[in-house]
TORVO-126477 format. One line per field, with one value per atom (N, C-alpha, C): residue number from 1; residue in three letters; x negated, y, z negated. Coordinates in Angstrom, 3 decimals, padded with zeros to 6 digits. Atoms other than C-alpha are relative to their C-alpha. Layout:
BEGIN
pos: c(NUM:...)
code: c(ALA:...)
px: c(X:...)
py: c(Y:...)
pz: c(Z:...)
This chain:
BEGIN
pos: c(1:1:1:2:2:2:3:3:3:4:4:4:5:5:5:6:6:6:7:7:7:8:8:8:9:9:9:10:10:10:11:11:11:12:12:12:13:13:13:14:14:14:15:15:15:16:16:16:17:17:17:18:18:18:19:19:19:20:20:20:21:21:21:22:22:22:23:23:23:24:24:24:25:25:25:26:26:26:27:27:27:28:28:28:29:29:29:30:30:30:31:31:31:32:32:32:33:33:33:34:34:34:35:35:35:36:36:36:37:37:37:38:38:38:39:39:39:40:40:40:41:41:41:42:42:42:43:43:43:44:44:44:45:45:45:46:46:46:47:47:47:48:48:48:49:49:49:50:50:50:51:51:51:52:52:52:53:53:53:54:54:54:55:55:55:56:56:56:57:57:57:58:58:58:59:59:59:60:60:60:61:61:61:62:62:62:63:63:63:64:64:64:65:65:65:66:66:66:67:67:67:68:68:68:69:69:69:70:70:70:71:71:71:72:72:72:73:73:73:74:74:74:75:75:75:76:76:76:77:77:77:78:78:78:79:79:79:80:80:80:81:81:81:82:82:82:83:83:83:84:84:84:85:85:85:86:86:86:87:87:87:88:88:88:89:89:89:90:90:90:91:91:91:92:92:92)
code: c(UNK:UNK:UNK:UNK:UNK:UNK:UNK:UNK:UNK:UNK:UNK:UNK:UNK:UNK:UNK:UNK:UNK:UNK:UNK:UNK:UNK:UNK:UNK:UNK:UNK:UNK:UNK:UNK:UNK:UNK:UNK:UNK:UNK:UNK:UNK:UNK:UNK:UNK:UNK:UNK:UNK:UNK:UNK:UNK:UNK:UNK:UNK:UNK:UNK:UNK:UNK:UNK:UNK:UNK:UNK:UNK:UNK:UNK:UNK:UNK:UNK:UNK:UNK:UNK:UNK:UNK:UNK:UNK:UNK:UNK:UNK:UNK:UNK:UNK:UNK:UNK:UNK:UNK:UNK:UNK:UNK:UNK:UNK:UNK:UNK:UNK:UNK:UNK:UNK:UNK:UNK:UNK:UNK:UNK:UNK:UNK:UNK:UNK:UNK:UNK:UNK:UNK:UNK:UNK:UNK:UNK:UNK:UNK:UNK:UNK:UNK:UNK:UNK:UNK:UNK:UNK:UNK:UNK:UNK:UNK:UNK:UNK:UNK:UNK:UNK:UNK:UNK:UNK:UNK:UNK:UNK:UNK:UNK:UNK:UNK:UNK:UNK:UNK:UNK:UNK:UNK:UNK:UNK:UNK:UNK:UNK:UNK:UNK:UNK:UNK:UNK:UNK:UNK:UNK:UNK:UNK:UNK:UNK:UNK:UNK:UNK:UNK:UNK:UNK:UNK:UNK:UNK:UNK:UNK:UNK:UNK:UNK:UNK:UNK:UNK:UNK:UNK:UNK:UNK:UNK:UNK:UNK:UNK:UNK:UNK:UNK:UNK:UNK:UNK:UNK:UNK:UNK:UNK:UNK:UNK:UNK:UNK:UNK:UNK:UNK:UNK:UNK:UNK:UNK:UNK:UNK:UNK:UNK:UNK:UNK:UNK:UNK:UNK:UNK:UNK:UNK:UNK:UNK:UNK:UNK:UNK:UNK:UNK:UNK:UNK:UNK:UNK:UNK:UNK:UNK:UNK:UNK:UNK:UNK:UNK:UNK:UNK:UNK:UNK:UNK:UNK:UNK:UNK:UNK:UNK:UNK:UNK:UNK:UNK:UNK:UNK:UNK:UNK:UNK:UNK:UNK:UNK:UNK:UNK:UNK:UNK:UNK:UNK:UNK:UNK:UNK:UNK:UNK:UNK:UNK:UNK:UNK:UNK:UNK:UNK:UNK)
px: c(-000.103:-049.573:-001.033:001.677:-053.165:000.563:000.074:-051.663:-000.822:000.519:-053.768:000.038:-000.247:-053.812:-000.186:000.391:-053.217:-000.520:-000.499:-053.626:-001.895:001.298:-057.268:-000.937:001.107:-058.067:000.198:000.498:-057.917:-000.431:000.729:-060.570:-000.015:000.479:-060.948:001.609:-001.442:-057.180:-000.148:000.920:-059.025:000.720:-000.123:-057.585:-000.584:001.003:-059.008:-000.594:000.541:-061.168:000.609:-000.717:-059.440:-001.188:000.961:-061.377:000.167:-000.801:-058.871:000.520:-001.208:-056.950:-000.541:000.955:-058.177:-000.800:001.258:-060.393:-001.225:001.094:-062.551:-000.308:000.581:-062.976:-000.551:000.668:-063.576:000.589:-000.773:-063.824:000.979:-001.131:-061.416:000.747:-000.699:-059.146:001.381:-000.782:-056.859:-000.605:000.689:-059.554:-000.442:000.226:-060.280:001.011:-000.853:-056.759:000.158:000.002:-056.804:-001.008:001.234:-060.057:000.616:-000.610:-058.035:001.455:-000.970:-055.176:-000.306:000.932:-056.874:-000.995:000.356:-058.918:001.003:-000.876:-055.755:000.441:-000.030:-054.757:-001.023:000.746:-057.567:000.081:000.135:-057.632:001.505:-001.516:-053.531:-000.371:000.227:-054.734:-001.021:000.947:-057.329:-000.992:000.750:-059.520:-001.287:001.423:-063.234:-000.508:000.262:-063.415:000.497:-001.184:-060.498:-001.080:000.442:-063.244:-000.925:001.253:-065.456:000.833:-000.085:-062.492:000.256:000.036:-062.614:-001.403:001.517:-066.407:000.116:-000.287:-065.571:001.060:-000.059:-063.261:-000.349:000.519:-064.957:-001.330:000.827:-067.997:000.648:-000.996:-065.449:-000.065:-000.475:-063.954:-001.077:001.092:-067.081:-000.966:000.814:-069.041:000.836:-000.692:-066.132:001.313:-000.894:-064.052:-000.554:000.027:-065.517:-001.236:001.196:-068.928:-000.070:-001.016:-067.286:000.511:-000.912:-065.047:-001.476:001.097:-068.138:-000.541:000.840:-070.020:001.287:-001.054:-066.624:000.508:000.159:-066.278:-001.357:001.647:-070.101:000.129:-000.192:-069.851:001.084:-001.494:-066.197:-000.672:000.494:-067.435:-001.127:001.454:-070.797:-000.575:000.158:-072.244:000.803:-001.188:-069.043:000.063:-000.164:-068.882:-000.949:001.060:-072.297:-000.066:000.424:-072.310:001.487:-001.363:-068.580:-000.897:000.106:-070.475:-000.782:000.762:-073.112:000.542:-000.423:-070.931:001.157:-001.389:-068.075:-000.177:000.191:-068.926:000.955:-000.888:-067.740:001.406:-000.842:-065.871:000.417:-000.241:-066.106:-001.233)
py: c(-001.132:113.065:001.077:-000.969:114.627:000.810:-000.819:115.859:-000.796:000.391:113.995:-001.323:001.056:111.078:-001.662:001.354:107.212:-000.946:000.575:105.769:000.087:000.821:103.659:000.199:000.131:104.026:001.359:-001.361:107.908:000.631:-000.363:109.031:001.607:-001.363:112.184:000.915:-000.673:112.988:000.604:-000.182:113.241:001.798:-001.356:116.985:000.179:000.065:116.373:-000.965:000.930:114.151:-000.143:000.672:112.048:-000.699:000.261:111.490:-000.667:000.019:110.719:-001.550:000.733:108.119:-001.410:001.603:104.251:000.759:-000.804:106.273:000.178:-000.212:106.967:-001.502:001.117:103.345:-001.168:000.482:102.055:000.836:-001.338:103.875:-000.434:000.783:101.194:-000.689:000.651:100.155:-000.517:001.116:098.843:-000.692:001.309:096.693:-000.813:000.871:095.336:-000.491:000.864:094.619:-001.379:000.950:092.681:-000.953:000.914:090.852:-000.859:000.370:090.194:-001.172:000.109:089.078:-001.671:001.593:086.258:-000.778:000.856:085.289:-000.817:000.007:085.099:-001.654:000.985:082.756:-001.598:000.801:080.760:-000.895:000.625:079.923:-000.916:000.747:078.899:-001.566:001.222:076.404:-001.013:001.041:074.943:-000.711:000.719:074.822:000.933:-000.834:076.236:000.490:-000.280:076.290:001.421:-000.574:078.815:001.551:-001.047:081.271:000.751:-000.543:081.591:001.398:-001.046:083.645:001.713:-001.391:086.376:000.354:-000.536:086.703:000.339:-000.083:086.870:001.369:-001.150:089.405:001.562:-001.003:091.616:000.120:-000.246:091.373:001.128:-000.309:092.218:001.572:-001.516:095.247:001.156:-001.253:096.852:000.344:-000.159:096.477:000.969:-000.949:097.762:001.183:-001.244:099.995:000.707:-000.434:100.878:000.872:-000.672:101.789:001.313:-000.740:104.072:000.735:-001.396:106.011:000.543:-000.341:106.477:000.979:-000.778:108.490:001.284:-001.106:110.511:000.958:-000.634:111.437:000.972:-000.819:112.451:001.170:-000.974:114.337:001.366:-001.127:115.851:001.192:-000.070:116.293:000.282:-000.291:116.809:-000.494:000.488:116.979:-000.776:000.732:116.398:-001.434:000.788:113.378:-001.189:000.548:111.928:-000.068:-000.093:112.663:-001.108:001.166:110.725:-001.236:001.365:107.684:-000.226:000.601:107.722:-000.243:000.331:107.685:-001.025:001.054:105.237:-001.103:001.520:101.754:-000.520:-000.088:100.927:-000.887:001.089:097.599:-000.178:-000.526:097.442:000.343)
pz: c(000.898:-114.136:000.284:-000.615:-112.746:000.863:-000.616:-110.307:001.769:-001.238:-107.726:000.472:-000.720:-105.259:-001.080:000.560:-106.708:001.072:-001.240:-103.250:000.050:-000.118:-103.404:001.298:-001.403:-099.635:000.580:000.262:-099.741:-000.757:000.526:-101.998:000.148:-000.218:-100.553:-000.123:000.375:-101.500:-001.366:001.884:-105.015:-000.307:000.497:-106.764:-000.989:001.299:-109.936:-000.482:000.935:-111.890:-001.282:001.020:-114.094:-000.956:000.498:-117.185:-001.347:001.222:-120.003:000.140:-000.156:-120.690:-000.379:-000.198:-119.659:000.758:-001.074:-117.488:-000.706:001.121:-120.525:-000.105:-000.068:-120.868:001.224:-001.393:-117.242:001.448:-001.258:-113.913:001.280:-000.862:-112.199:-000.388:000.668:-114.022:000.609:-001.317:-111.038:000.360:-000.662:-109.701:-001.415:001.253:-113.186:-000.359:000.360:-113.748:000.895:-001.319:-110.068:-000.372:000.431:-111.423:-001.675:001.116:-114.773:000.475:-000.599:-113.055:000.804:-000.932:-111.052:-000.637:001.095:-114.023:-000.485:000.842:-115.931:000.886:-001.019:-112.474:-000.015:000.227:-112.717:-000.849:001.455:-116.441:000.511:-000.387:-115.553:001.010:-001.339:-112.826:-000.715:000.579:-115.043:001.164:-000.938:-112.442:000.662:-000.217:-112.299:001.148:-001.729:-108.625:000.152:-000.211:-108.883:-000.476:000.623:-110.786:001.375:-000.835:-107.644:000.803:-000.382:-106.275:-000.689:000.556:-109.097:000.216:-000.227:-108.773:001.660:-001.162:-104.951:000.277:-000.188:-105.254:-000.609:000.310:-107.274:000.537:-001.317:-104.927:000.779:-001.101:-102.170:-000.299:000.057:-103.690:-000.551:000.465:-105.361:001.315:-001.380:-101.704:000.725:-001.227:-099.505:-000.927:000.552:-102.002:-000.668:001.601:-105.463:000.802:-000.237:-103.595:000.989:-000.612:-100.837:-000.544:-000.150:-102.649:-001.431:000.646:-105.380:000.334:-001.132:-102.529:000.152:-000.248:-101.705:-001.434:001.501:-105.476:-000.132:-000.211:-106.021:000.753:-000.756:-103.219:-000.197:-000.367:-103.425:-002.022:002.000:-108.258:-000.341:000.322:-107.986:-001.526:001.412:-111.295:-001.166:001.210:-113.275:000.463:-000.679:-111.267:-001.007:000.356:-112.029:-001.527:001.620:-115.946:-000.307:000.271:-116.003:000.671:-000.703:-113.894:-001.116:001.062:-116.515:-001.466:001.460:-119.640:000.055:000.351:-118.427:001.082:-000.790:-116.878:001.006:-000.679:-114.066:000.258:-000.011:-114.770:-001.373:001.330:-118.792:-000.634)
């Protein structure tokens, strides 16, 4: 509806800052569902082992995605950027 890119591994496709929405309540709210999602998995399997791979992939994706396009935002948003990182968490 923004108007700009949904597509995770082009950041710099970015047109506007999205600030509304679930966006107001976390600034990834696709990788939190993916971390929800594999909890959700886990709990189903009844099996604690099963938790190491949600802590594993949210490692994963905040090292090689979340932190990455962070830098390409900042950069592309400048200030507006930075005052949205400080008022909306990045996971919840």
């Amino acid at each position: 509806r923004a108007g700009t890119t949904s597509d995770p591994r082009r950041p710099t496709g970015a047109a506007v800052l999205v600030t509304t929405g679930i966006y107001s309540y976390t600034r990834n709210p696709m990788y939190l569902g993916l971390a929800a999602a594999l909890l959700a998995w886990a709990v189903w399997l009844s099996n604690v082992a099963a938790l190491a791979g949600v802590v594993a992939f949210m490692l994963y994706i905040q090292r090689f995605q979340i932190l990455p396009e962070e830098r390409v935002l900042a950069a592309r948003f400048g200030e507006a950027y930075e005052e949205y990182r400080r008022s909306v968490p990045r996971w919840l």
